[in-house]
C-alpha positions, 0 to 999 in steps of 0.5 A: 500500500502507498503511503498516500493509501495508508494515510487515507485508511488511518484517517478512517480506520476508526469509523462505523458505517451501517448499512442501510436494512430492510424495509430499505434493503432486502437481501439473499443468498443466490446462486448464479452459474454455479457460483454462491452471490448475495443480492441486495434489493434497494428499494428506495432505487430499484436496484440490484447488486451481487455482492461476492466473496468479500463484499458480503463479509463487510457487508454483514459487519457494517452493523455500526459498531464494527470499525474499518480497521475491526473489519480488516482485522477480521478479513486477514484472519480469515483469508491468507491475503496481505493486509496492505491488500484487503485495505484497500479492498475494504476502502474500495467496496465502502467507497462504491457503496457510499456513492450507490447511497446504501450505507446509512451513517457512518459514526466514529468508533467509541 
């Protein structure tokens, strides 16, 4: 990770983010062409997204009182990736998640 990247992710190692749940949000686990996705329903837009492999996980954990840093803890315990690497992984989904509207709030961790 750059240290440009690494200087972005501490200053947001500490936040919560809450995803946005139903009525709003309606999930499910699916398969398509044989490979296990999760959708998510937003039902303020009208739109579908398939969340694979990682992007579930965070997913699941943005309950607001998980922080980034938690969730990348978390992620390198369970995969053998490096840590630089989910990082950014993890900034990237928060990211384009954000612009789609479907986190809800972000608090800092207490």
């Amino acid at each position: 990770m750059s240290s440009g990247s690494q200087a972005a992710f501490d200053k947001v190692k500490n936040l919560c983010y809450i995803r946005r749940q139903e009525p709003e949000t309606i999930t499910r686990e699916e398969e398509i062409n044989g490979e296990k996705c999760f959708i998510v329903f937003d039902d303020v837009d009208k739109g579908f997204y398939q969340l694979h492999g990682n992007a579930w996980q965070i997913w699941e954990m943005l309950d607001g009182k998980t922080s980034l840093e938690a969730i990348v803890d978390t992620l390198c315990v369970e995969n053998e990736a490096e840590r630089d690497e989910i990082q950014v992984d993890v900034c990237k989904f928060i990211s384009k998640i954000g612009k789609k509207g479907l986190i809800k709030a972000a608090v800092k961790e207490r």
